[in-house]
N, C-alpha and C positions, 0 to 999 in steps of 0.2 A: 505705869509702864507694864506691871505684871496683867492687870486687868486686858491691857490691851491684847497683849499677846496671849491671853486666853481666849478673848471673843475671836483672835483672827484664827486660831486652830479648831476652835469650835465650829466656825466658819467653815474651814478647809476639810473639816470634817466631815459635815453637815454637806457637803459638796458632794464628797466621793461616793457617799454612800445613796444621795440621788442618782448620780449616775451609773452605780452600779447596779441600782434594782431599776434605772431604765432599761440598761443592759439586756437582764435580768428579761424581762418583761417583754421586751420585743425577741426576744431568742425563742421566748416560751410563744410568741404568736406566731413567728414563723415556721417554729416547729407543728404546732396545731395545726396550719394553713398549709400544708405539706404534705402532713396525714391523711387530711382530708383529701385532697388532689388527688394522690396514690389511691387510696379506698375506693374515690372516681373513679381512675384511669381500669384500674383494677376490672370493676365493674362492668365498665364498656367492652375490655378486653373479653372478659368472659362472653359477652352477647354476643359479639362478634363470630367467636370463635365456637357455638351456637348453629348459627347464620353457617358459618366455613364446611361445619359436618355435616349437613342438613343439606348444601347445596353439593359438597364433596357423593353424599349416597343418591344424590338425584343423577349426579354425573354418570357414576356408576351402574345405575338401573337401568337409564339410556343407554351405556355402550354395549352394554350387554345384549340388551333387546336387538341394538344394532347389530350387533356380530353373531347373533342368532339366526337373526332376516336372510344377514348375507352368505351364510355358513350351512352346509347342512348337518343336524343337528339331532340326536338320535343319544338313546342309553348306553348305547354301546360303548360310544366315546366322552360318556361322563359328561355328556352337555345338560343344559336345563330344559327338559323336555316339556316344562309350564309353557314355553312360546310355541309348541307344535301340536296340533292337532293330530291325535294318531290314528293310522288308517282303520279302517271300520269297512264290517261287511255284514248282508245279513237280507233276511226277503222285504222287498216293499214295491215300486210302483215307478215307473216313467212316463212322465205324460208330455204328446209331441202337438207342439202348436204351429200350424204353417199360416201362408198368405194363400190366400185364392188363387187359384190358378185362376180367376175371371179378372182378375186386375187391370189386365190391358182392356177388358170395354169399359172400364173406368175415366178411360185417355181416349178424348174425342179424336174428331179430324187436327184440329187447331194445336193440339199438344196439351191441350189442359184439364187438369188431373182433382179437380172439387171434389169427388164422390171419394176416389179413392182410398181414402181412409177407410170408407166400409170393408174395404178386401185387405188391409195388412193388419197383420200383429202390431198392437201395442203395449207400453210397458205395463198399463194395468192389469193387461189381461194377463201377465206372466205374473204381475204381484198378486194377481187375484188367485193364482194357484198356487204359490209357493204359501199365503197364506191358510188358503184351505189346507193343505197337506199339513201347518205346522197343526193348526185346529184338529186335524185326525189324527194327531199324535205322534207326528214323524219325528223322529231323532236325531237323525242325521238329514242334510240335506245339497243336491246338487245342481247348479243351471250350468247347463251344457258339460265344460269339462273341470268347473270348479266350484269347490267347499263354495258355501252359503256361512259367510261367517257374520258375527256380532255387528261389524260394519258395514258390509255389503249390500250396497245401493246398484240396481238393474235400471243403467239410463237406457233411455230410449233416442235415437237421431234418425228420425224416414221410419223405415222399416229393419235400422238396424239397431243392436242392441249393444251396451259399454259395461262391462262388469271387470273391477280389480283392473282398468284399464287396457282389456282386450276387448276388440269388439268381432261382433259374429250376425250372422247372417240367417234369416231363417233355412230351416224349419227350427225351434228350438224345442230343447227340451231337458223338464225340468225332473229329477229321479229324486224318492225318499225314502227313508229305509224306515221301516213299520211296518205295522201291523197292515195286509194289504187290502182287507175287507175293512177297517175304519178308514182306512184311508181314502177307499175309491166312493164310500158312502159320505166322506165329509166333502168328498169333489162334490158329489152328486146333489147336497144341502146347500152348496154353497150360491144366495141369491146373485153374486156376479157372473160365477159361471153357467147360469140358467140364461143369464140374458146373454152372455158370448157365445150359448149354443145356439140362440136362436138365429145369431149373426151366423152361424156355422150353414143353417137349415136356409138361410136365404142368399147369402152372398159365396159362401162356398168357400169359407175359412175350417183349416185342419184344427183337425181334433184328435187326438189319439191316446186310449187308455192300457198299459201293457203290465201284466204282475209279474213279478221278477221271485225269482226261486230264492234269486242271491246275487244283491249288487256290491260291490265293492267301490270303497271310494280311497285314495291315497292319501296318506298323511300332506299337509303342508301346514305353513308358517299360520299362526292364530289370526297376523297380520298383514293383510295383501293388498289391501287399499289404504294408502299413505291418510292420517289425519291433520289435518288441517285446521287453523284457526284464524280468525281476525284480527290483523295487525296496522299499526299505524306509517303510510307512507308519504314522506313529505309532505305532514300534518297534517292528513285527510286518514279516513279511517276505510281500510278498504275487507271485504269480506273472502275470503277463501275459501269458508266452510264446504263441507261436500254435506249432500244429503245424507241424511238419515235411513234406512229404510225401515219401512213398518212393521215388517215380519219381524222374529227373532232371530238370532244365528245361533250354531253350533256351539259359541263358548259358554252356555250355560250345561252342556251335557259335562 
């Protein structure tokens, strides 16, 4: 009888003490499994949050840019004067490009106008100068009544021309501030404008070279022609880009 009731406490013993280092043991794994989780979440939080500042100072560079554009914006009133180009004055060179006055024998009896391209400006011929001038060392530079900046693309439509979204009409004319003897010598080099004078000598397109004492150009915004990219519309990929132009602009002075 003693035996027995030794084995059944032995027993009841042998019991508890399983079940408590099961306990035991699964306490200790979900504590482990826990830890772990945290040290994840942890982790992701921080990247995240990363990602939040990162995209927070992108926000910020943009509104600013924006409220510069739309602001005017000057040292006076503690603005940030990186997005204005400041006004600039100094000797260099205005050169004026027109359309033939022969244009109209270009346009038969019938109304139709083939030839006529020989008699108007086009946009190469005004890239072909704003290049030579950057080539002669110009610093500053102007088409008609606006800065020649970083992005500044001079379209051409007929005989009129689109810059910064204003369009104009000839005679144009394009002003650079330099040195005014490299400058008229890099006109004078330049192999496209040899062939647009010869257009000049036969069809009786303007040409005109004038040296300036001292031209003055106005400060404006770095920014005047909106940039553009290609985005995705109702799962077609469609392009917005604007031209490039070839020359350089102003924001490298």
């Amino acid at each position: 009888m003693v035996g027995s009731v030794a084995v059944l406490v032995v027993v009841a013993i042998t019991g508890y003490l399983f079940v408590t280092n099961l306990r035991v043991n699964q306490t200790s794994t979900v504590s482990s499994d826990t830890a772990g989780l945290v040290e994840q979440r942890v982790k992701q939080v921080n990247t995240l949050q990363k990602e939040v500042n990162a995209l927070s100072n992108d926000v910020n560079t943009m509104t600013k840019l924006s409220t510069n554009d739309n602001e005017p914006n000057n040292k006076d009133d503690g603005g940030d004067s990186s997005t204005v180009m400041p006004a600039v004055e100094g000797p260099g060179v205005t050169v004026t490009l027109d359309d033939s006055p022969m244009w109209k024998q270009a346009v038969d009896s019938s109304g139709s106008s083939a030839d006529i391209d020989k008699y108007v400006i086009h946009q190469q011929d005004i890239e072909a100068v704003i290049n030579a001038l950057w080539e002669g060392g110009a610093e500053y530079m102007k088409v008609m009544d606006q800065r020649v900046l970083f992005n500044s693309a001079v379209m051409c439509s007929g005989n009129v021309i689109s810059l910064h979204g204003k369009k104009y009409s000839p005679p144009f004319t394009i002003s650079a501030i330099g040195n005014p003897d490299d400058l008229i010598q890099a006109l004078d080099a330049s192999p496209t404008i040899k062939i647009y004078k010869q257009y000049v000598s036969a069809f009786g397109l303007g040409w005109k070279v004038d040296r300036k004492k001292n031209l003055h150009f106005d400060q404006c915004a770095k920014l005047l022609q909106p940039l553009k990219y290609a985005k995705a519309v109702g799962g077609s990929q469609e392009s917005e880009s604007t031209d490039t132009n070839t020359a350089k602009g102003d924001d490298d002075q």
